[in-house]
Backbone bond lengths (Angstrom), bond angles and torsions (degrees), N, CA, C in turn:
res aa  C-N    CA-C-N  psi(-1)  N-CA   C-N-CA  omega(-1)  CA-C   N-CA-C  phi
1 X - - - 1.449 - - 1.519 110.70 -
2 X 1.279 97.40 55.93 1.755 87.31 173.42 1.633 100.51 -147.69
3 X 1.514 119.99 174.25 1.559 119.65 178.10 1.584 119.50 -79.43
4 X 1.532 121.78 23.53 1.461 107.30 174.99 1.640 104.99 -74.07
5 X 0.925 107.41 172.00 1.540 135.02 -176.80 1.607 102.86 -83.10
6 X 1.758 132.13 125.49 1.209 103.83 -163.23 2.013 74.36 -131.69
7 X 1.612 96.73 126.38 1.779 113.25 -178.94 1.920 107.19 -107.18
8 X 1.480 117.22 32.20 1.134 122.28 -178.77 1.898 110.88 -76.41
9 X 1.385 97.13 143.30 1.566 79.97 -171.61 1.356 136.48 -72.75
10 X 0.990 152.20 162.25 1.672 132.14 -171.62 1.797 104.50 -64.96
11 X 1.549 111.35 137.19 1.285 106.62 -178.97 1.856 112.40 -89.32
12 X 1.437 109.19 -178.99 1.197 96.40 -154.97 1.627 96.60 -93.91
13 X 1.293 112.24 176.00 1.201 88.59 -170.86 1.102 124.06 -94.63
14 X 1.823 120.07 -21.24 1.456 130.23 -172.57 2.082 89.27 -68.04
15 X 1.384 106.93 -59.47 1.352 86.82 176.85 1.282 128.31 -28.32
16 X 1.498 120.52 -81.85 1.172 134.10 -179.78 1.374 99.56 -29.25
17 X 1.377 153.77 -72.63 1.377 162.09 -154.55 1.514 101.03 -64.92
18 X 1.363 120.30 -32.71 1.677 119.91 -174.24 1.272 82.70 -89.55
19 X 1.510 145.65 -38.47 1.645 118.80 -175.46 1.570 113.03 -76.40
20 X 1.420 120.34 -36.93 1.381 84.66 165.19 1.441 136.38 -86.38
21 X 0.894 108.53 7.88 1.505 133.11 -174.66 2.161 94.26 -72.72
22 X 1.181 119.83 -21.24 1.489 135.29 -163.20 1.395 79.26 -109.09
23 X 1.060 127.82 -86.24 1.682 134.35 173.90 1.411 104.24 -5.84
24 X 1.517 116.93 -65.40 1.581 114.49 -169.16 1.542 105.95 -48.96
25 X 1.535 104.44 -52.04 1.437 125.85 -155.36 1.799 86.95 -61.09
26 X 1.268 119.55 -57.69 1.295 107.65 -158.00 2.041 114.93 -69.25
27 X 1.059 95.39 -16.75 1.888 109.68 148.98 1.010 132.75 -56.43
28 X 1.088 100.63 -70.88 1.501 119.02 176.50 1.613 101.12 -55.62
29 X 1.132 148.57 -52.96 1.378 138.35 150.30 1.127 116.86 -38.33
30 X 1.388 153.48 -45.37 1.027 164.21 -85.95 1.732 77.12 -144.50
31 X 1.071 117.52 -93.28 1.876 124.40 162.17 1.594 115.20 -13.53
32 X 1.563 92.20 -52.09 1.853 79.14 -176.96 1.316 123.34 -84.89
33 X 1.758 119.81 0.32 1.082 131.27 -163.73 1.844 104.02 -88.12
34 X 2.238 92.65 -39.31 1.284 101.03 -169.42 1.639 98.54 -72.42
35 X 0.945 109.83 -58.18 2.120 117.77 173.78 1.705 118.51 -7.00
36 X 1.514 95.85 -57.85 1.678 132.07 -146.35 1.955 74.95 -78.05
37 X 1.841 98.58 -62.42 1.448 92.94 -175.38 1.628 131.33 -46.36
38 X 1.468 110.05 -41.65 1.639 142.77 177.68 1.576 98.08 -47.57
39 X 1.231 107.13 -40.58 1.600 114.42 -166.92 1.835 109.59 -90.60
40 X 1.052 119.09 -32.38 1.038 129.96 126.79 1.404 144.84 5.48
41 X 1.453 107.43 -106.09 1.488 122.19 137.01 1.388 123.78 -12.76
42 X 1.316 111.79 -65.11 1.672 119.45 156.58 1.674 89.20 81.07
43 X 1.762 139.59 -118.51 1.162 114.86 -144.58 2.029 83.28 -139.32
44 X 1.197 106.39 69.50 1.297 133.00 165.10 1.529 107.78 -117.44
45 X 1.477 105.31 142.68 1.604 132.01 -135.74 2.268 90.84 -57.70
46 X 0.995 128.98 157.57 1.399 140.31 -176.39 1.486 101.20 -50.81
47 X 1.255 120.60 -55.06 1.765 141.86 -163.88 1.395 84.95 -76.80
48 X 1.262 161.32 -62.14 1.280 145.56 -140.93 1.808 94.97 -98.06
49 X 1.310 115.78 -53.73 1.716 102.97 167.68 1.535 121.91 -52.70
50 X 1.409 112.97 -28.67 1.420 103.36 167.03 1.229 119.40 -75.41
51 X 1.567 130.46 -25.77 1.330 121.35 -175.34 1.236 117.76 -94.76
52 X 1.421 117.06 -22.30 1.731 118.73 127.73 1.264 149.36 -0.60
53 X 1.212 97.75 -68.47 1.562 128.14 175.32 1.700 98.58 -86.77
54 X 1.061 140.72 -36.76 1.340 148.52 -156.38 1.530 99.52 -81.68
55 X 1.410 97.31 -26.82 2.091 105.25 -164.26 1.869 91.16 -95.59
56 X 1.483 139.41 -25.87 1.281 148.74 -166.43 1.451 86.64 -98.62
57 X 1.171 135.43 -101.46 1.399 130.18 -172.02 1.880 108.37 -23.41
58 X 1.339 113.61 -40.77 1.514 99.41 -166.97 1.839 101.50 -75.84
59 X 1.259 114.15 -37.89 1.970 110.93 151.27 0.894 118.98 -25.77
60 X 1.056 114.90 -60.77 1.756 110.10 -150.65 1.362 80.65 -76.37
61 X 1.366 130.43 -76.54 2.128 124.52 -163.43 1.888 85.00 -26.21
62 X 1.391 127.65 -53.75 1.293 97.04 -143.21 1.751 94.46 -79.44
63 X 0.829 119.83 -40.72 1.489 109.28 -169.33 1.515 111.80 -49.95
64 X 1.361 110.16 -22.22 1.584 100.87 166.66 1.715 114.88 -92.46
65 X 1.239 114.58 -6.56 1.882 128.18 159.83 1.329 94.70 -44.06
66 X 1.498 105.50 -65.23 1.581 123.46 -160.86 1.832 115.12 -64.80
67 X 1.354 111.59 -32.61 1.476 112.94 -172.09 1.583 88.31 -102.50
68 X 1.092 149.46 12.93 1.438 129.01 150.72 1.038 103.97 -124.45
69 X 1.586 146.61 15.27 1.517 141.80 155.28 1.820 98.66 73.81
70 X 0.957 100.87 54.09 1.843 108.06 -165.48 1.667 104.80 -148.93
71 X 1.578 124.10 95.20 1.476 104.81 -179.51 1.498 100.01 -64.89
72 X 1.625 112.14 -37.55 1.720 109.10 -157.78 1.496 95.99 -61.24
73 X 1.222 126.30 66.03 1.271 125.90 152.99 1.598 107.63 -93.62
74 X 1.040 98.56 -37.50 1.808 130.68 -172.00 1.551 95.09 -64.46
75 X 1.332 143.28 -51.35 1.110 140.53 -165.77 0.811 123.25 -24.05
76 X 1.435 126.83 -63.60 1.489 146.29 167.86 1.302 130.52 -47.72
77 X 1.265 126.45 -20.13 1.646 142.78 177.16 1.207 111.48 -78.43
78 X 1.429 136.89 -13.53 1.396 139.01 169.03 1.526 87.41 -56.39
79 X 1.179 111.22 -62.79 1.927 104.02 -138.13 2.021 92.10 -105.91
80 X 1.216 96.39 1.92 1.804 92.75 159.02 1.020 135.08 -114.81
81 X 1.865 121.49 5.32 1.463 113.35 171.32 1.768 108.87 -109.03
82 X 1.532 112.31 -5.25 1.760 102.81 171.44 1.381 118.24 -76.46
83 X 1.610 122.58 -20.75 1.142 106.31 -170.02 1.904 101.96 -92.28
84 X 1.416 105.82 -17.98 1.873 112.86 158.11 1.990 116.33 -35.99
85 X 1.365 78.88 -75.99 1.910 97.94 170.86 1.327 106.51 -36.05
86 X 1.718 110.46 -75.79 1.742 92.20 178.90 0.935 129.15 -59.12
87 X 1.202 141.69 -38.01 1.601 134.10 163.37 1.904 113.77 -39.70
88 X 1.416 99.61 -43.21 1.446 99.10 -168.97 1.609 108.99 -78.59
89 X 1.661 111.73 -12.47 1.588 111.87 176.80 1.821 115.12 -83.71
90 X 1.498 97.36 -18.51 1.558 117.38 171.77 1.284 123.52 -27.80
91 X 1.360 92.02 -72.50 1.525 152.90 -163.40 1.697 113.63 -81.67
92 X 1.255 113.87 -45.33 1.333 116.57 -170.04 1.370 113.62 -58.68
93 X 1.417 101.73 160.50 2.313 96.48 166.03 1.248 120.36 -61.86
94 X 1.083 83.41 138.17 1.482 68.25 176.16 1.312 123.10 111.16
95 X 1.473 112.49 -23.15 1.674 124.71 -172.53 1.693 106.97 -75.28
96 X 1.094 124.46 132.88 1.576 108.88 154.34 1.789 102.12 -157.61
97 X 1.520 115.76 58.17 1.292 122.42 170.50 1.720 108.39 -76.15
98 X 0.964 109.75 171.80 1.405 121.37 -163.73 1.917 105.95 -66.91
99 X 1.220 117.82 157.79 1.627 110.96 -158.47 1.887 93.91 -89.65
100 X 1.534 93.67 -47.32 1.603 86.59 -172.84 1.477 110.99 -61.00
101 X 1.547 123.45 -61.12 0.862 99.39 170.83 1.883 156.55 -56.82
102 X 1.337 97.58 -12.08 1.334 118.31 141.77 1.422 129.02 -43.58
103 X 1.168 122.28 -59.73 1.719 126.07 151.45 1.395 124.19 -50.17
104 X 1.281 105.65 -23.71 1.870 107.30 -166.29 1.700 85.69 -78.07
105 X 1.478 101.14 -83.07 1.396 109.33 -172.68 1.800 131.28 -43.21
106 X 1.599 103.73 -32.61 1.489 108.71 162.14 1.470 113.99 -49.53
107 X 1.649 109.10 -58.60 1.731 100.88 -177.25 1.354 115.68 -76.08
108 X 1.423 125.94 -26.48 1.465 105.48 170.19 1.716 116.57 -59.12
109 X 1.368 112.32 -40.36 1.623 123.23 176.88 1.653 100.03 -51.24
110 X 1.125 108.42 -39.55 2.123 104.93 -173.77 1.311 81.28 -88.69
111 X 1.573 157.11 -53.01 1.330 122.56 -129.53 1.512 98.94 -86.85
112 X 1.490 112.75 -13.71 1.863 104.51 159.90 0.697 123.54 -109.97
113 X 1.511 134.08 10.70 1.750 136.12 141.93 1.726 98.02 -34.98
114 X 1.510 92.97 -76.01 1.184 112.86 -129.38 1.764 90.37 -71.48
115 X 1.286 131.51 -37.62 1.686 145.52 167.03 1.665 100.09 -37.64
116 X 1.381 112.66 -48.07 1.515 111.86 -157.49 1.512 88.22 -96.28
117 X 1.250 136.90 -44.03 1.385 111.42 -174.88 1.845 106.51 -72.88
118 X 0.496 113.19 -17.37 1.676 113.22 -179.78 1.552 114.35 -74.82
119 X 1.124 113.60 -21.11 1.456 136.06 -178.74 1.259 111.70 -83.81
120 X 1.535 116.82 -60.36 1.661 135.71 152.53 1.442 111.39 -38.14
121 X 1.542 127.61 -41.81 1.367 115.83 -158.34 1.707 100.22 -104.80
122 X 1.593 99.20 -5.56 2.061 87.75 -175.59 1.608 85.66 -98.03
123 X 1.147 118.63 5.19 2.125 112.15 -171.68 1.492 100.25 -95.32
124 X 1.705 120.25 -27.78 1.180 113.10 -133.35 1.822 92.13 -97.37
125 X 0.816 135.12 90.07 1.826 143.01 162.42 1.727 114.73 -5.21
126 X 1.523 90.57 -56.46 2.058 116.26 178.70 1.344 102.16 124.54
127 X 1.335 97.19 -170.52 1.621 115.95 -168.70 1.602 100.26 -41.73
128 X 1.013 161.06 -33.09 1.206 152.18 -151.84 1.695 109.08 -85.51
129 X 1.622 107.48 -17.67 1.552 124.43 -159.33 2.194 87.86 -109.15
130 X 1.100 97.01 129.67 1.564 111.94 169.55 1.998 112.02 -136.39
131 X 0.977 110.39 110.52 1.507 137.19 -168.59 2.279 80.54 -32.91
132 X 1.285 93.15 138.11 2.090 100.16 -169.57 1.962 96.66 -77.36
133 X 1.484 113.52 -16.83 1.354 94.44 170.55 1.859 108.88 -81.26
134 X 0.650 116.75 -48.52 2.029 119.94 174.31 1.411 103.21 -42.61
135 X 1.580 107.02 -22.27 1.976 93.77 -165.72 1.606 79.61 -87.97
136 X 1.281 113.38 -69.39 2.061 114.40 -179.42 1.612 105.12 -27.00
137 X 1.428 113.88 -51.18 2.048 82.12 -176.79 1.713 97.04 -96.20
138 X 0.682 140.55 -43.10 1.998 109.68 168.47 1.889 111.49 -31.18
139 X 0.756 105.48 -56.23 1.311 108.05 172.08 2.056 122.57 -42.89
140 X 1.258 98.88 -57.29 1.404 116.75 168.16 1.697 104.18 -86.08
141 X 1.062 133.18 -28.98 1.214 84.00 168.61 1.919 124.17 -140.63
142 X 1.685 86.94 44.10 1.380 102.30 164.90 1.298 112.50 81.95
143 X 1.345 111.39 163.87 1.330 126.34 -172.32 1.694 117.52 -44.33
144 X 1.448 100.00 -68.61 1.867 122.41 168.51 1.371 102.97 -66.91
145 X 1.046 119.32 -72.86 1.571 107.55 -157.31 1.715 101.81 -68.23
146 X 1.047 128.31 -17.31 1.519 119.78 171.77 1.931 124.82 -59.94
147 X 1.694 96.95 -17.73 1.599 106.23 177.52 1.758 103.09 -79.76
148 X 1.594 125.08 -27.70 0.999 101.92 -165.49 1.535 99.34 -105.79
149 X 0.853 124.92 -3.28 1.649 128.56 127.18 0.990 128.16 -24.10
150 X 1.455 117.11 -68.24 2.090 120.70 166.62 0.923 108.33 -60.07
151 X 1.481 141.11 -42.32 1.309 126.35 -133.23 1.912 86.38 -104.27
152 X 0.969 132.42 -23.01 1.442 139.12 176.05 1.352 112.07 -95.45
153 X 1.021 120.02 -74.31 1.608 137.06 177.36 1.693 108.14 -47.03
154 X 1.858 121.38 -76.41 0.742 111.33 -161.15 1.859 118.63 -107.39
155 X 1.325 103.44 6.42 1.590 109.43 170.02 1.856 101.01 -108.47
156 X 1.055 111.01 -64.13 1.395 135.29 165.92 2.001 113.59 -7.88
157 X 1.523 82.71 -84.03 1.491 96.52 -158.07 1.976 94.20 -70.76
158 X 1.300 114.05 -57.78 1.612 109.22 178.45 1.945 100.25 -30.13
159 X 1.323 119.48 -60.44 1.452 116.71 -145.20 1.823 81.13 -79.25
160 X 0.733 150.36 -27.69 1.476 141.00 155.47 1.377 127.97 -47.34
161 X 1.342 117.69 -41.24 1.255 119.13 166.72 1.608 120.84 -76.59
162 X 1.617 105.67 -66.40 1.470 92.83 165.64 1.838 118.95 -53.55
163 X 1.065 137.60 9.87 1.415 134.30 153.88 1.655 106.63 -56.35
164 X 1.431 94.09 -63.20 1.613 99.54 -168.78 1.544 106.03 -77.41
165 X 1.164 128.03 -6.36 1.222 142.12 172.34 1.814 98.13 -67.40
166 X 1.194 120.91 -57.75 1.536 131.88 170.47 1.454 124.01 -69.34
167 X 1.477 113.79 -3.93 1.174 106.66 -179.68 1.357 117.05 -77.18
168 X 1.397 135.31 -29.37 1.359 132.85 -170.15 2.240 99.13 -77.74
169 X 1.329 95.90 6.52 1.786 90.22 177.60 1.834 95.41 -86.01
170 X 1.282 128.25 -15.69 1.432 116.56 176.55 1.634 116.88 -68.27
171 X 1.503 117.68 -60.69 1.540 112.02 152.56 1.365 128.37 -26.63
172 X 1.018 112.10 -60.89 1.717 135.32 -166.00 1.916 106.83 -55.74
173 X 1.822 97.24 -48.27 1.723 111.46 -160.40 1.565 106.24 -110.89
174 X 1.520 108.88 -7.83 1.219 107.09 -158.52 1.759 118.68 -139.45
175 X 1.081 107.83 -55.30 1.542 122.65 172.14 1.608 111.79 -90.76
176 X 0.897 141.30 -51.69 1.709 170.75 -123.61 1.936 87.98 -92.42
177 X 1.254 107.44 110.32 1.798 101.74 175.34 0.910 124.15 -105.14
178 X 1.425 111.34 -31.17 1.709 140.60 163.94 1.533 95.24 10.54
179 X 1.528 142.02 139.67 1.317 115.70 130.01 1.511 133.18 -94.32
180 X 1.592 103.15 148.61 1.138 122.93 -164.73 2.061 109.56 -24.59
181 X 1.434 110.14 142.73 1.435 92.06 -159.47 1.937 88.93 -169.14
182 X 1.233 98.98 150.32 1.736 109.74 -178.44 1.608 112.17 -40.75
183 X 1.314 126.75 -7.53 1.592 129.62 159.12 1.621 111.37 -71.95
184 X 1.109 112.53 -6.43 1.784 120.26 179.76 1.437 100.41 -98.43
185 X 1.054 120.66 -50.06 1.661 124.67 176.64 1.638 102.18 -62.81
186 X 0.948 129.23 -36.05 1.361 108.43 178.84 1.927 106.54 -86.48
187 X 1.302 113.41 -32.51 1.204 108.24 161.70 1.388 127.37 -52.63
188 X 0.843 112.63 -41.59 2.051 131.73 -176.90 1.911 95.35 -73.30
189 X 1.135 120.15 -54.11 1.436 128.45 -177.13 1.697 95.18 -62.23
190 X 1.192 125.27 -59.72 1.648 113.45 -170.92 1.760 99.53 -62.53
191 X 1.029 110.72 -66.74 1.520 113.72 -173.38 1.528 120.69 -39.90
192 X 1.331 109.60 -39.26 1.518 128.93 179.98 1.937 104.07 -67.85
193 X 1.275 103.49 -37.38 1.450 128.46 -171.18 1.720 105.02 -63.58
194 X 1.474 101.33 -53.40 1.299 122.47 -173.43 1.695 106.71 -53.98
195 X 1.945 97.99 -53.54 1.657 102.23 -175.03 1.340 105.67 -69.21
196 X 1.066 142.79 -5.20 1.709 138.39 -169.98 1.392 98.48 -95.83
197 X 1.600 104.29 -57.24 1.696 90.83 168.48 1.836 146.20 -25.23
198 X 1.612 85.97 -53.67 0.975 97.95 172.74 1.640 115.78 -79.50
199 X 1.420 131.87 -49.97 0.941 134.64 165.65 1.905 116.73 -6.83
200 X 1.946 96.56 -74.25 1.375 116.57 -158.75 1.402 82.39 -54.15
201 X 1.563 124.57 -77.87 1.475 139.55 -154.70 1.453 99.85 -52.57
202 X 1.172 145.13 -52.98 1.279 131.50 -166.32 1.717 116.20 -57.36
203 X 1.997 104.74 -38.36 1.579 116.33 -167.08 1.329 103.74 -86.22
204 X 1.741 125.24 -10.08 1.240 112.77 170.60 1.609 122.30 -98.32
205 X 1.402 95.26 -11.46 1.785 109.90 156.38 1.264 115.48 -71.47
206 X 1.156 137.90 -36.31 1.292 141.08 164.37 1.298 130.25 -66.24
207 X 1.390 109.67 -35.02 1.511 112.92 150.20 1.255 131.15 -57.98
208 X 1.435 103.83 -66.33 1.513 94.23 155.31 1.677 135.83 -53.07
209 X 0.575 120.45 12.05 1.469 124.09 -171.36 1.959 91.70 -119.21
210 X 1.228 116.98 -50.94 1.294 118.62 150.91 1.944 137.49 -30.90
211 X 1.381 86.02 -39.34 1.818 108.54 -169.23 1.490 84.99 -74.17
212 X 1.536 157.88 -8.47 1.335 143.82 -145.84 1.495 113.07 27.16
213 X 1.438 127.97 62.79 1.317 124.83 172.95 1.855 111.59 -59.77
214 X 1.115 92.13 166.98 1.954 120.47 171.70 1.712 89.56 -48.63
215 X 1.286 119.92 145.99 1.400 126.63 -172.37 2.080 102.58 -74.80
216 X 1.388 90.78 -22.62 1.442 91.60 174.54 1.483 126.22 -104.23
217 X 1.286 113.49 19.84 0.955 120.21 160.58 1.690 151.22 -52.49
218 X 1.231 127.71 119.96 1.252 117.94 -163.04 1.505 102.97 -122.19
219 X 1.256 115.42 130.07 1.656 121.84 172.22 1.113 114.62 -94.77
220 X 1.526 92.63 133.54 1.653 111.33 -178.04 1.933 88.65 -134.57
221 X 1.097 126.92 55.01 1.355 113.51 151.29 1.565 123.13 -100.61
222 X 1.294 119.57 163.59 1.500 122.34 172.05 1.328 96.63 56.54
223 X 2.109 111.47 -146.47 1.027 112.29 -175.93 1.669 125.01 -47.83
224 X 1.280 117.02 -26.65 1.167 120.61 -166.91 1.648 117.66 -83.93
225 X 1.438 110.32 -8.99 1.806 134.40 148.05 1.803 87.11 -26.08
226 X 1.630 99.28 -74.96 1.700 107.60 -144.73 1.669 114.84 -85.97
227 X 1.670 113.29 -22.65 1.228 109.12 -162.46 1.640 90.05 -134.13
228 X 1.405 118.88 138.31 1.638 121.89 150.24 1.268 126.84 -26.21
229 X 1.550 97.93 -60.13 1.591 101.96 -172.23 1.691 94.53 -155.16
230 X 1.605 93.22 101.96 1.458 120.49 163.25 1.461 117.61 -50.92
231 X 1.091 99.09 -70.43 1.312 129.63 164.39 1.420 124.18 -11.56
232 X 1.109 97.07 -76.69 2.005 107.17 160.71 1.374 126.97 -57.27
233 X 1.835 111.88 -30.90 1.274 118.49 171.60 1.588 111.48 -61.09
234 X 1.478 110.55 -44.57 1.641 115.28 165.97 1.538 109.67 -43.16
235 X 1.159 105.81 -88.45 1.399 107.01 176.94 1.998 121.52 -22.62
236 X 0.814 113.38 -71.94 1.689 124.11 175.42 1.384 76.73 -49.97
237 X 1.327 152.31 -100.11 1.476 137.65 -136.38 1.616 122.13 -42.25
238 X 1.508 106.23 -37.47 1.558 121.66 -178.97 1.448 84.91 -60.19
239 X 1.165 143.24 -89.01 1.066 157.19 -124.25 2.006 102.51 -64.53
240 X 1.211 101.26 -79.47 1.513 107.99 141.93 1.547 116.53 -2.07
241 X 1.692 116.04 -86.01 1.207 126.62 170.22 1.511 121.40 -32.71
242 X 1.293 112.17 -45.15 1.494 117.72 -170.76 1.734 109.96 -77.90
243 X 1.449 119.02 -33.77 1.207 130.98 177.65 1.327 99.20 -69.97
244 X 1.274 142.90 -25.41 1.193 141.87 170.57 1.786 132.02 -58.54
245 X 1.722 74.10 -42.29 1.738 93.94 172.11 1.460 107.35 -56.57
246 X 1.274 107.28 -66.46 1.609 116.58 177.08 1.758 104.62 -34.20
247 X 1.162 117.56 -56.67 1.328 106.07 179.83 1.351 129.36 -35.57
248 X 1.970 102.93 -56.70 1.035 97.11 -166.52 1.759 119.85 -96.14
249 X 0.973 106.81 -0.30 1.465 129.31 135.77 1.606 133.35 -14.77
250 X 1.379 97.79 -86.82 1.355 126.31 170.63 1.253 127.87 -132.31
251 X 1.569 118.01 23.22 1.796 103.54 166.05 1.343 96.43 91.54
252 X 1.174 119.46 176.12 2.018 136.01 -175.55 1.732 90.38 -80.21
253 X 1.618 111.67 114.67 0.868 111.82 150.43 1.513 125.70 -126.31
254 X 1.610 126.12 121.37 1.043 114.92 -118.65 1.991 109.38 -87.64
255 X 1.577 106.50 -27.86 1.542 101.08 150.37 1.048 138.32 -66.38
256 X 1.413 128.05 21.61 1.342 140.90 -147.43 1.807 86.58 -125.30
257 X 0.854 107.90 -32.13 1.649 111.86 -173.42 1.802 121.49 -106.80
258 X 1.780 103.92 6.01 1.505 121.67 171.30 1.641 108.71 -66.03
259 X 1.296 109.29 -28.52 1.824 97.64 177.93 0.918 135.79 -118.85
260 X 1.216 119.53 9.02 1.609 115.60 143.50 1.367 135.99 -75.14
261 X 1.979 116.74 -25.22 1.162 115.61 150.66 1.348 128.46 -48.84
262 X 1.887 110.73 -42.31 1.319 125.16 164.67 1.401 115.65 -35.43
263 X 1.524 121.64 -65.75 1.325 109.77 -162.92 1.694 106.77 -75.87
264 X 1.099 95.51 -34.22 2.415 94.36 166.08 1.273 115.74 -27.30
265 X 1.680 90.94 -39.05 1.831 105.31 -152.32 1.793 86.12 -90.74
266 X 0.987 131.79 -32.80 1.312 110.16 -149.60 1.874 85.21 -108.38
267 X 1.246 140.41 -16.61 1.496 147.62 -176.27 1.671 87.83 -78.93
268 X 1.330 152.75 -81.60 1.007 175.58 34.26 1.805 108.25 102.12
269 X 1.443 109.95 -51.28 1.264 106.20 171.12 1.765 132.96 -104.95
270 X 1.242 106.47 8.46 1.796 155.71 175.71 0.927 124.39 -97.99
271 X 1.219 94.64 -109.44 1.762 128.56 -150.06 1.801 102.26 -54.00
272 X 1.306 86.49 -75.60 1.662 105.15 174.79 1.605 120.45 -53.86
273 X 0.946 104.56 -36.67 1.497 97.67 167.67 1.503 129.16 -54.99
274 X 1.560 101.96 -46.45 1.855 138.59 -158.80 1.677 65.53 -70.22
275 X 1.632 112.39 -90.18 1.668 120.44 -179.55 1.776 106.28 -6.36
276 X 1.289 89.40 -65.67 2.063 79.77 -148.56 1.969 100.32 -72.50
277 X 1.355 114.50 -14.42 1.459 134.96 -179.29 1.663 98.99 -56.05
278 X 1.591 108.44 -48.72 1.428 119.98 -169.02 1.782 113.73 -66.11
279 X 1.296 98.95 -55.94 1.300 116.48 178.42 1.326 114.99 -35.42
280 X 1.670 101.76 -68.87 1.357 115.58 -168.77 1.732 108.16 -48.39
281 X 1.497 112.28 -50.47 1.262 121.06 -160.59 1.898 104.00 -72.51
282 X 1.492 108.26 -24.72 1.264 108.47 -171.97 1.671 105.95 -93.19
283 X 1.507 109.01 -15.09 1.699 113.85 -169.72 1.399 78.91 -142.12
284 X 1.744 117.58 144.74 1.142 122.28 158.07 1.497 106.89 -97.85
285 X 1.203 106.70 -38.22 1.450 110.15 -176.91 1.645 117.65 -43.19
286 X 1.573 109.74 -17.18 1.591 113.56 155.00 1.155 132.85 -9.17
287 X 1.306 93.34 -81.61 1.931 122.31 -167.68 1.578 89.82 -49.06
288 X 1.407 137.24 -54.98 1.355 127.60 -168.40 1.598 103.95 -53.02
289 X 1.395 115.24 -27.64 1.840 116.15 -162.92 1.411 95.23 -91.65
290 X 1.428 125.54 -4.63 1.385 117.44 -160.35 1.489 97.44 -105.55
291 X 1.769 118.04 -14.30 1.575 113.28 -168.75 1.541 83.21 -100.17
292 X 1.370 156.99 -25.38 0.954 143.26 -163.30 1.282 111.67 -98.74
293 X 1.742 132.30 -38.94 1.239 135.85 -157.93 1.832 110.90 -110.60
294 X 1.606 116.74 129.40 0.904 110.59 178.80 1.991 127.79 -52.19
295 X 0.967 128.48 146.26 1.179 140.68 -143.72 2.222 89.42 -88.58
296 X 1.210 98.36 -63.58 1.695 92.86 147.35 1.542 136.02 -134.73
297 X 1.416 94.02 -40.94 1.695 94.67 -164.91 1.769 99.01 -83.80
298 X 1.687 95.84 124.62 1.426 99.67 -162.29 1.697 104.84 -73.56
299 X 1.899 94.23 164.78 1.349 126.92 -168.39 1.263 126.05 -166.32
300 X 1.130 146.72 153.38 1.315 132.62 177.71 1.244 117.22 -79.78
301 X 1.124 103.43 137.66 1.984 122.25 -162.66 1.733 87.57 -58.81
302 X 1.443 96.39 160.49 1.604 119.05 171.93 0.775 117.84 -107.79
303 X 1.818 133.29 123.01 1.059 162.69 -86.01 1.652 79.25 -130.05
């Protein structure tokens, strides 16, 4: 998710089709592992069977990380276990949040599931392709100690954050009685805001990345004119958005608002860094885009 120029060769296709074809499989396990767990659990509170199931399902992806030497197995579980949770907060005992808003927030939760995995699955080459930060710490920190790295660091800590990232969907789908009311419209407007973000910025990275640019090439079209990384600003907005719902839902509830600071903290104290770390070292011509262009929340570059 960032604007380098990517000159990888086209993969083949029976490959590509046998990796996701492993992909399904390692889901589809992944589901029956979380289920088996759900059942389990038996009649412990909705939020603790989901995070249950959330900690068993995120196993199983890794144990198949581990038997194909591939963390980006994991890739895909960002944007396929929140729209799980809401369905399962729907549904649970216990639920009796408001119906419309139940519909509002379900399809915004799928309309960036389903945006971001589609994005992930037309980027992703197959098994031969491993996300360039997973190759940097295998590298640093070796063969062995690089598994307990994934299995903490890079399967681990994500399915922990997006947890608390999902927590404000229990207020919102489930507890939250409020009726529906102009705090949803601004929720629905940020959240909606968030998926467009990402949308524009992802399809004009992909184009470009399409155009076969100069290997040193740096994009500054559309959103990416005004902000570094659009992209992430989307993301943090969904998140944002959803904590909002909870608000207007049920009032300030105060774990309800732990994961969207989370992902700030981890977009902001991470991602973007590792990102702009890469750039620079792979393009120097960077540092000139980095004194002119906002870092995220877009603006017009300085002259």
């Amino acid at each position: 998710m960032n604007e380098a120029a990517s000159h990888a060769a086209a993969p083949d296709a029976a490959d590509r089709t046998r990796a996701f074809l492993w992909i399904t499989v390692a889901y589809l396990a992944a589901m029956v592992a979380a289920l088996v767990t759900g059942i389990v659990c038996g009649e412990r509170h909705p939020i603790a069977v989901a995070f249950a199931a959330d900690v068993a399902a995120t196993l199983a992806i890794f144990a198949f990380s581990f038997a194909f030497g591939n963390s980006s197995f994991y890739d895909a579980y960002w944007s396929v276990a929140p729209p799980l949770v809401a369905l399962w907060f729907v549904v649970a005992p216990g639920s009796e949040g408001v119906a419309t808003r139940q519909c509002l927030v379900v399809a915004l939760v799928l309309l960036w599931a389903l945006r971001l995995t589609f994005n992930w699955a037309r980027g992703w080459s197959g098994l031969d392709h491993e996300d360039w930060r997973y190759v940097d710490l295998r590298r640093k920190a070796g063969r062995i100690g690089y598994w307990f790295v994934s299995l903490f660091g890079l399967h681990g800590m994500p399915t922990a954050i997006v947890f608390l990232g999902v927590l404000p969907l229990w207020p919102a789908l489930a507890s939250g009685t409020r009726p529906l009311g102009w705090l949803d419209g601004v929720a629905a407007a940020v959240t909606l805001a968030g998926v467009g973000f990402e949308f524009f910025a992802d399809n004009t990275l992909r184009r470009f990345r399409l155009s076969n640019p100069p290997s040193d090439a740096i994009l500054e079209r559309g959103l990416w004119a005004w902000s570094r990384n659009p992209n992430y600003l989307g993301e943090m907005l969904f998140w944002f958005g959803l904590a909002l719902f909870s608000f207007a839902a049920a009032g300030f509830v105060w774990w309800a608002w732990l994961g969207a600071p989370a992902m700030v903290a981890m977009f902001l104290g991470t991602s973007i860094p590792m990102k702009e770390a890469r750039m620079l070292a792979r393009r120097p011509a960077y540092a000139e885009r980095q004194r002119r262009v906002s870092l995220v929340i877009p603006r017009p570059p300085r002259r």
